[in-house]
C-alpha positions as a printed NumPy array, in Angstrom:
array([[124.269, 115.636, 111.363],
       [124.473, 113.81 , 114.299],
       [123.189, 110.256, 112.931],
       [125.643, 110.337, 110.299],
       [128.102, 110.671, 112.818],
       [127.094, 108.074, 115.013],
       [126.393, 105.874, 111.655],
       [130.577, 106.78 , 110.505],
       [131.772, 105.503, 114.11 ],
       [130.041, 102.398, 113.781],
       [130.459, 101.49 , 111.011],
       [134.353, 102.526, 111.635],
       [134.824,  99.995, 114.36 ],
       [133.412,  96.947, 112.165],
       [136.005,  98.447, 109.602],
       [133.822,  98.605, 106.732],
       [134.915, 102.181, 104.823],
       [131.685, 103.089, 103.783],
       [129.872, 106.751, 103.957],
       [126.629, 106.675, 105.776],
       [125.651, 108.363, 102.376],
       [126.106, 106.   , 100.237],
       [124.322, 103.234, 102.685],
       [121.572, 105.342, 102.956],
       [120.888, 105.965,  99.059],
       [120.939, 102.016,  98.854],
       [118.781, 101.533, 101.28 ],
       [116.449, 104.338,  99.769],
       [116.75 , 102.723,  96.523],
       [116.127,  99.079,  97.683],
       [113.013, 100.317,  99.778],
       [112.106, 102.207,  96.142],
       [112.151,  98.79 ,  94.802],
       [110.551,  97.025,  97.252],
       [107.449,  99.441,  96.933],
       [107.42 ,  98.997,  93.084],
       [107.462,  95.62 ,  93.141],
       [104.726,  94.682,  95.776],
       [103.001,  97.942,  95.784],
       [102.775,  99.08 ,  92.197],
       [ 99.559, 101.045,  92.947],
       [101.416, 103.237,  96.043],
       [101.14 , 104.238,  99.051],
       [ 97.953, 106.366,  98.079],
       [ 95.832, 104.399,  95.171],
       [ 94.094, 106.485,  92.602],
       [ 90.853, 107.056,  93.27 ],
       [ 88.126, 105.922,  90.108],
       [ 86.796, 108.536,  88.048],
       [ 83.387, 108.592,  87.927],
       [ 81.137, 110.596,  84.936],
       [ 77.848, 112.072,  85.243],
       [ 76.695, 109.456,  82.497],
       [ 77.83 , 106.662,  84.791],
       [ 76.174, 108.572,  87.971],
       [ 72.905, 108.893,  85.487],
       [ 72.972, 105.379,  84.267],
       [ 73.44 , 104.244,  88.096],
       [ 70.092, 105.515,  89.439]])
């Protein structure tokens, strides 16, 4: 994969010896977090569930 590539150079020149992998589940994680935390509802909230007795009563 050519990003991870590009990543492992990088990353090889700071001299940090780090897979791109392992940066990359952290960041997935952390941006996991992130969503829990200030997004609890996610990305798509549930819609509310409406009965025909509440439809009825709502006429």
């Amino acid at each position: 994969d050519r990003l991870t590539s590009i990543a492992a150079i990088q990353l090889g020149a700071v001299g940090v010896n780090l897979e791109f992998n392992y940066v990359r589940f952290i960041l997935f994680g952390l941006i996991i977090l992130l969503m829990l935390r200030y997004r609890s509802q996610g990305l798509l909230p549930e819609r509310a569930q409406t009965t025909q007795a509440h439809e009825a009563l709502s006429l």
